[in-house]
SEVEXMAR-890567 format. One line per field, with one value per residue (C-alpha): residue in three letters; x negated, y, z negated. Coordinates in pm, whole numbers, plus 32768, in hexadecimal, padded with zeros to 4 digits. Example, Ala and Ser with C-alpha at 12.3 -4.5 7.8 and 13.67 -1.06 7.14 Angstrom:
2
residuo: [Ala;Ser];
px: [7B32;7AA9];
py: [7E3E;7F96];
pz: [7CF4;7D36];
REM end
This chain:
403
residuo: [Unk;Unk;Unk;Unk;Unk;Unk;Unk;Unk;Unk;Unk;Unk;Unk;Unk;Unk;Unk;Unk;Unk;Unk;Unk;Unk;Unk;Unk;Unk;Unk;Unk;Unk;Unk;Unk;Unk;Unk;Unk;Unk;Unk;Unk;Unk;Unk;Unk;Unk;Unk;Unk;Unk;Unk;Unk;Unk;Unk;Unk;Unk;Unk;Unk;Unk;Unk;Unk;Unk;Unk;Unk;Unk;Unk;Unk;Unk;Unk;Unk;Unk;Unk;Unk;Unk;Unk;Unk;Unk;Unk;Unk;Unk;Unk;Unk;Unk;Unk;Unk;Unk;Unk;Unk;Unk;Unk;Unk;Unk;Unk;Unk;Unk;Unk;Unk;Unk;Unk;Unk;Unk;Unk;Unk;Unk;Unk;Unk;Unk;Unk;Unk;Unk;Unk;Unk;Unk;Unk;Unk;Unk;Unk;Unk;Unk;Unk;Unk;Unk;Unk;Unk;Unk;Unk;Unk;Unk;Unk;Unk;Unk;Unk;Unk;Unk;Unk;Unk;Unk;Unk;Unk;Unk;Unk;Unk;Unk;Unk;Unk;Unk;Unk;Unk;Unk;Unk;Unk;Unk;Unk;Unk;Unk;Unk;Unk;Unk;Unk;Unk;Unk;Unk;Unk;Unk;Unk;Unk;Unk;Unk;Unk;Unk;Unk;Unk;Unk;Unk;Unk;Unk;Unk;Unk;Unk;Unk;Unk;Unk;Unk;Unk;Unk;Unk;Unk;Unk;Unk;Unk;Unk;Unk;Unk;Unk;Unk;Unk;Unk;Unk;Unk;Unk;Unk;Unk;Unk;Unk;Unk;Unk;Unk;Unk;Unk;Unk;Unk;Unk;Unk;Unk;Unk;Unk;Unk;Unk;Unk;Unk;Unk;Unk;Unk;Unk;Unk;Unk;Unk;Unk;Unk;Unk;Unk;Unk;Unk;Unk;Unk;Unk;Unk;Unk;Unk;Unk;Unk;Unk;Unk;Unk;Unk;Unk;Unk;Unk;Unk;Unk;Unk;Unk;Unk;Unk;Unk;Unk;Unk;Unk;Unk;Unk;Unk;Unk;Unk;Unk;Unk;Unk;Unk;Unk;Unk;Unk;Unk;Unk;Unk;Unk;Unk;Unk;Unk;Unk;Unk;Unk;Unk;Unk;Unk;Unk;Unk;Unk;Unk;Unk;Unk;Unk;Unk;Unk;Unk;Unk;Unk;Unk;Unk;Unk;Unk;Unk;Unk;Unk;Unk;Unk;Unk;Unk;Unk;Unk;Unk;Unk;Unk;Unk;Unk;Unk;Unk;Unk;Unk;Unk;Unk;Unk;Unk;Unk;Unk;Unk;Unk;Unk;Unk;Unk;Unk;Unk;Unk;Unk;Unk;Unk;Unk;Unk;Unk;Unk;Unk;Unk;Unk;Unk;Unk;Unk;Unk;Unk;Unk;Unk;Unk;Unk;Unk;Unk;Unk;Unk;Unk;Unk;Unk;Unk;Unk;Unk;Unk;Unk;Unk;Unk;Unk;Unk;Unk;Unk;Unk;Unk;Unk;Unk;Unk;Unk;Unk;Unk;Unk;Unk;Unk;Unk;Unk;Unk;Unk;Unk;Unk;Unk;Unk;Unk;Unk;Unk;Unk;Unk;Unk;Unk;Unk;Unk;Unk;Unk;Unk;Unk;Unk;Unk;Unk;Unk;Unk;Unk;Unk;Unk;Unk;Unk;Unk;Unk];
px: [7900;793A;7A6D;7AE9;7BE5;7BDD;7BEE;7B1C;7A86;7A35;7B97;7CC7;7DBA;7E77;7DFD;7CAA;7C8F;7D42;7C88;7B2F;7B51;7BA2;7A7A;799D;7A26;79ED;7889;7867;78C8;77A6;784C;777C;7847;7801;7919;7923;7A2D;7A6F;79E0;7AB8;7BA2;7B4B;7B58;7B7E;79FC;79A3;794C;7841;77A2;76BB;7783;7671;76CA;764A;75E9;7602;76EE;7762;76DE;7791;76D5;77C7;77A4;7882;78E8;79AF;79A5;79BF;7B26;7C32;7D1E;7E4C;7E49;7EEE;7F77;7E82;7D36;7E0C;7DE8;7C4D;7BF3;7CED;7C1E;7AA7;7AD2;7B6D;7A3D;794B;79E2;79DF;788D;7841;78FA;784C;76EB;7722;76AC;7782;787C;7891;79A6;7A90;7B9C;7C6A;7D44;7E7E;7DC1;7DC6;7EEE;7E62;7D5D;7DF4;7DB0;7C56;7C11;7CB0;7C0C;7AB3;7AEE;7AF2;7995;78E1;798E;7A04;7AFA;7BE4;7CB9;7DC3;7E3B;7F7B;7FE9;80A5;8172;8155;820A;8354;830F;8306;840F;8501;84DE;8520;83B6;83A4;84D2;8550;851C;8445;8326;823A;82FC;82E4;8156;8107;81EC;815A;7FE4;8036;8105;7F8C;7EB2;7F6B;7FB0;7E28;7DCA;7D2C;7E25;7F06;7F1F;8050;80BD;8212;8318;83E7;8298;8260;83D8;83BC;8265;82D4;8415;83A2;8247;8282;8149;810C;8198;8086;7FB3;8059;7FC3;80A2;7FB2;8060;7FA8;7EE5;7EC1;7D4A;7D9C;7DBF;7E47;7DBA;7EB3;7FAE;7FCD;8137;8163;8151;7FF9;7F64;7E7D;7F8F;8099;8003;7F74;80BE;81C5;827B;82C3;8422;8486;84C4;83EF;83FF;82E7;8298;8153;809B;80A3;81CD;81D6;82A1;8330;83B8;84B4;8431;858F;8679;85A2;858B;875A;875A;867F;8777;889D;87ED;878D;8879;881A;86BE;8645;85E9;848D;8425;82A1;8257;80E0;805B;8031;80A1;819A;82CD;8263;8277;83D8;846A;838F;8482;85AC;854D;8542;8693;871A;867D;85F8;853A;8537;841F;82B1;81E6;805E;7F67;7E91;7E34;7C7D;7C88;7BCC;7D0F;7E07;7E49;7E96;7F7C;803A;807B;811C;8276;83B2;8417;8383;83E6;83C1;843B;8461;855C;8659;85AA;8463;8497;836D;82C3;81FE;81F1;81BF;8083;80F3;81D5;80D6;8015;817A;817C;800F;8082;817E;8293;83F6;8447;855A;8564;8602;8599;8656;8726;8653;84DB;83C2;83DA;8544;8503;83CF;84DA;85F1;851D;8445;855C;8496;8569;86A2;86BA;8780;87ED;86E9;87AE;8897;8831;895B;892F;87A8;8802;8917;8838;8729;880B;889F;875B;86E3;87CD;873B;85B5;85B7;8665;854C;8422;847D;84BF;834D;82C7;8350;828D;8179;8187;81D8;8090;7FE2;801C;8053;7FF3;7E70;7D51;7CA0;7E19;7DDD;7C85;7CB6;7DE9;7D0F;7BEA;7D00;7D73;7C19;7B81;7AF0;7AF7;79AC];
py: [7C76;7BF0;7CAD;7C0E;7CCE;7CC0;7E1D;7F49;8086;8121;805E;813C;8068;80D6;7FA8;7FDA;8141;8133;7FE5;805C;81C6;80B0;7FF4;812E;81A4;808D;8076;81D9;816D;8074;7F60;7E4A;7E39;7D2D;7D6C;7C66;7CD1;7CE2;7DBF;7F16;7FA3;80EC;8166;80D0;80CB;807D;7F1E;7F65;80A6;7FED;7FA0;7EC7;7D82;7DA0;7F04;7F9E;8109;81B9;80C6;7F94;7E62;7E40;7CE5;7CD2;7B5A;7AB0;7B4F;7C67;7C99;7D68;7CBD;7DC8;7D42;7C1B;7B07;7A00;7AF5;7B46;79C0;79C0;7AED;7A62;78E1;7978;7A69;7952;7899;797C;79D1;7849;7841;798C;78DD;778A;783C;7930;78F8;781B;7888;79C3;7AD0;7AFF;7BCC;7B6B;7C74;7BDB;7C33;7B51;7AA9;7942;79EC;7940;77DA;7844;788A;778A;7687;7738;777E;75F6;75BB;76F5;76FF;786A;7931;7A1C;7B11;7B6D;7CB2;7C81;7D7F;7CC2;7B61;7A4C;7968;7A46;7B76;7A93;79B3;7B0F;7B8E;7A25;79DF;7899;77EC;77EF;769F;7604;7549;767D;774A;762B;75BF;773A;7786;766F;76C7;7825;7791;76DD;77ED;78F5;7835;77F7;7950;7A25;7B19;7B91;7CD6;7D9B;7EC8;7ED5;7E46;7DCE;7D0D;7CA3;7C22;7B71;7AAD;7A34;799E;7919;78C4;7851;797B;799D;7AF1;7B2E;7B11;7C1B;7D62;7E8F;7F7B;807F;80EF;8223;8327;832C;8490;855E;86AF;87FD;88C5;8832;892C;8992;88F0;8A65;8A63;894F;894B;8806;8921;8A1D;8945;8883;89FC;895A;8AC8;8AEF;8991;88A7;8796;861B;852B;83B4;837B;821F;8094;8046;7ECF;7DBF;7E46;7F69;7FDD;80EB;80C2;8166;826F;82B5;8279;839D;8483;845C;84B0;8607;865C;878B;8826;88AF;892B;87E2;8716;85AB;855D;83FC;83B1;8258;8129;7FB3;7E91;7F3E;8099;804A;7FA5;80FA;81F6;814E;8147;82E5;82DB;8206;8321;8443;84A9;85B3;8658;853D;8584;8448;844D;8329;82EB;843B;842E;8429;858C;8628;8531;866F;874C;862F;85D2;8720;87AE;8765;87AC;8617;84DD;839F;823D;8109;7FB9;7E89;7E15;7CB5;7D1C;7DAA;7D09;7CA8;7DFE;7F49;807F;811F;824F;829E;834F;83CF;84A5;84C1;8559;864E;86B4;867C;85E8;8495;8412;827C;8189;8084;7F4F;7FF5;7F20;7F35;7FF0;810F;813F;8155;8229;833F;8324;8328;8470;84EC;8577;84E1;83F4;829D;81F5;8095;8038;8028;8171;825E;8345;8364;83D9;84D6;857F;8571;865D;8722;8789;87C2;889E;8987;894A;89C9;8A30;88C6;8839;88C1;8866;8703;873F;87EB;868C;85A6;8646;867F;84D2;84C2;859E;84B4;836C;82F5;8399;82AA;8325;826D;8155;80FE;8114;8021;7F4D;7F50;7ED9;7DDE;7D53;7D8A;7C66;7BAB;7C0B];
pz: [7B98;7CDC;7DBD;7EBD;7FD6;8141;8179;80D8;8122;8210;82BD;82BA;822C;80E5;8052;8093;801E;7F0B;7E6D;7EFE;7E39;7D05;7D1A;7D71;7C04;7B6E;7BC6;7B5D;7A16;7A01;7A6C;7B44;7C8A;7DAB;7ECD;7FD6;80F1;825E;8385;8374;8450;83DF;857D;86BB;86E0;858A;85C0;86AB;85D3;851B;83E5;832A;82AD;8159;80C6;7F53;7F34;7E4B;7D2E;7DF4;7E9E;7FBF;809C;81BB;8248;835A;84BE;852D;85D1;85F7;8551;854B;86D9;86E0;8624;86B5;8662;8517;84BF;8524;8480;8313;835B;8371;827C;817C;81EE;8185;805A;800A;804E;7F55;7E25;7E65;7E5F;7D55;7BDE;7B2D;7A55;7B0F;7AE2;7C04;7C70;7D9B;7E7D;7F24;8070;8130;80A7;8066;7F95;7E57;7ED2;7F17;7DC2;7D12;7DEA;7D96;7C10;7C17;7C97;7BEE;7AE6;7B13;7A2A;7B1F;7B42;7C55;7CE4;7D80;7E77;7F2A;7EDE;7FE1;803D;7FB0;80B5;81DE;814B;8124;8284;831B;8381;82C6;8276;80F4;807F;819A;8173;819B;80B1;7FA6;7FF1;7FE0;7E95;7DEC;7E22;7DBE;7C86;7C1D;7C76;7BC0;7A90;7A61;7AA4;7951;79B2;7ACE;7B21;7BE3;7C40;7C00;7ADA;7BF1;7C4F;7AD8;7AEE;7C1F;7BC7;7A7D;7AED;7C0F;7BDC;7A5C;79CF;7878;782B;775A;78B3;7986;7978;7A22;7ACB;7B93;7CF0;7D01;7E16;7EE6;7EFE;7DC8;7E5E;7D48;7D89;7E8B;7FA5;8040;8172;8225;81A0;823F;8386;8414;83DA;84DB;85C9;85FE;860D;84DC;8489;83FD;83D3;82F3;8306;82AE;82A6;82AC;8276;8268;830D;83D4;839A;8367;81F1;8280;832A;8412;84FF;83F8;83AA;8555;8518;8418;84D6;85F0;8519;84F6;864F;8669;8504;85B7;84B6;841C;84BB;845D;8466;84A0;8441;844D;851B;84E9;8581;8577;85FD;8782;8748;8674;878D;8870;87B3;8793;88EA;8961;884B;88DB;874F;87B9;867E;863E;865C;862F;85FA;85A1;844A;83EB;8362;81D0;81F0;8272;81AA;80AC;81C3;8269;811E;80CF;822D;81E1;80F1;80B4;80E0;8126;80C9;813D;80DB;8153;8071;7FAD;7FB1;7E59;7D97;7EBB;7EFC;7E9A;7FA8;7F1F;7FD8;7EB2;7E09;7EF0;7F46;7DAE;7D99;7EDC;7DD5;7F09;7EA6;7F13;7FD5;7FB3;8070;7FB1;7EE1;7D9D;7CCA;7D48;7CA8;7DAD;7D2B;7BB3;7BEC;7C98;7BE2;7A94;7AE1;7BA3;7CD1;7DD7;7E76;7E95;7FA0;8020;813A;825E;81EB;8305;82E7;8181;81A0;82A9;81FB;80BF;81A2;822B;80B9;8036;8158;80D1;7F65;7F6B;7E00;7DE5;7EB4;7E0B;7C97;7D48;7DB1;7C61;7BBD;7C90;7C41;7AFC;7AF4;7BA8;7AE0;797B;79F0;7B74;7B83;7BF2;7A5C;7A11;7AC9;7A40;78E7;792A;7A1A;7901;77DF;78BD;78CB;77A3;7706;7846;78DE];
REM end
């Protein structure tokens, strides 16, 4: 099997840890594995440490292509390092044995094209992983206009490539929904397969427990967290609104871990606000993700009202294995929502409902035993349904008789 996916270990990204602890499984179940991705991000000297361009771990044969860039810079280093990593992956399907079996990430976004162009020359059955819907994401926040002739080109490529795909695979129903109607799928096709966590915390820890706790005086507080990318689905700015709203309950502290395009615009909204009940640190390492995850009371996820279908925040369960209740401000009708409403470990809220979030935290600060049965439900959810021994059995179903 041939994966294709721009980013994989060691790079931080959620995408890349959770899909590379995937394929690592996979391989450990005997499965023949090629990976061909991009250069990783993993630090900001990584690129220049030596990371080979071909090498075999963990039972994978791991080929990186395109240059190597930082493409979380810019928008113009964004394009080169999406072109010569297309490239090479072009140039991997052409060369590879014919009728091959390949499975396609949504990273980079044209990814889809790629490989329905290809599976006409080799002959090549695939499959796609779709984490993310383009154009619909861009078209929703007003980055491509609804109707245009990008927004039609790229819809109707998508519309072909999807349709001749063995199978599609998504991670959410509101995903499944949104793919059928507007991509015209065979049902039959669509395979739901929730996210898993990277980090499978045995036995969460209470947040006064953990090394972050101490080192940070977070003694005697109640403590919210928002972990994970800051980009373009999110809505970082609301999050920075409600913490404002509680600035004179001191007992109550937001942690704001991460990085992406909307963090420098909500640090200085915190700022213009004077939130200094926010604490905001970068990417915390994978070996001290369990430690991170579990140093707070409630967690947080965002996503802007549309993108329902278009993605879903891995960091959902992640915050469900930390066995941590959730407080979403998310659309009423996206995966995120059902997943808290049906294992009641948490609140949903409109996306933009700032007041609304901060009066929910300040009720439930009063409400620990409240708070931890939210938690001892997420975890439990975790526990039966959203572990990565989940997601490869549904992964392997999906497949079988494909390969």
């Amino acid at each position: 099997m041939i994966f294709l996916c721009q980013v994989f270990h060691p790079d931080y990204q959620a995408t890349s840890q959770v899909l590379s602890e995937l394929m690592f499984e996979l391989a450990r179940c005997g499965q023949a594995v090629h990976v061909v991705c991009g250069w990783p991000l993993a630090s900001p000297d990584a690129m220049a440490a030596g990371v080979p361009k071909t090498e075999r771990l963990n039972g994978l044969q791991i080929e990186r292509a395109g240059f190597r860039v930082n493409f979380k810079r810019n928008l113009f280093l964004r394009g080169l390092g999406y072109g010569s990593y297309l490239g090479g992956s072009m140039r991997r399907l052409l060369f590879c044995n014919r009728g091959s079996f390949v499975l396609g990430c949504t990273n980079p976004p044209l990814m889809p094209a790629l490989i329905w162009c290809a599976s006409f020359f080799r002959q090549q059955s695939y499959v796609l992983l779709l984490h993310d819907v383009y154009p619909d994401g861009l078209v929703a926040l007003g980055k491509i206009k609804r109707g245009g002739m990008v927004d039609r080109l790229w819809t109707a490529v998508n519309r072909r490539a999807f349709q001749r795909a063995e199978r599609i695979l998504v991670l959410g129903r509101d995903m499944a929904t949104l793919v059928e109607r507007r991509y015209g799928c065979r049902p039959e096709a669509i395979r739901y397969i929730p996210h898993w966590s990277q980090n499978e915390l045995s036995p969460p820890a209470r947040p006064e427990e953990t090394r972050l706790w101490s080192r940070l005086g977070l003694n005697a507080n109640f403590v919210v967290q928002y972990s994970g990318n800051m980009g373009l689905w999110h809505d970082i700015n609301t999050l920075v609104r409600a913490a404002h709203h509680l600035l004179a309950h001191k007992h109550i502290k937001f942690l704001f871990f991460g990085d992406g395009r909307r963090k420098s615009e909500a640090r200085a909204l915190a700022e213009d606000l004077r939130a200094t009940n926010i604490t905001w640190l970068p990417f915390q390492p994978k070996e001290t993700l369990n430690d991170s995850l579990a140093c707070c009371h409630l967690a947080l996820i965002s996503q802007r009202e549309g993108l329902q279908g278009v993605a879903v925040p891995c960091k959902l369960y992640g915050i469900l294995a930390s066995g941590r209740g959730v407080m979403g401000l998310v659309p009423s009708d996206s995966e995120t929502a059902m997943v808290i409403n049906e294992e009641m470990c948490g609140r949903v809220f409109k996306p933009d409902d700032a007041p609304g979030l901060a009066a929910a935290i300040l009720d439930l600060s009063n409400r620990p035993e409240e708070v931890r049965q939210m938690g001892e439900r997420a975890r439990s959810a975790y526990q039966q349904k959203y572990t990565l021994h989940h997601a490869v059995e549904r992964f392997s179903e999906a497949i079988s008789g494909l390969l």
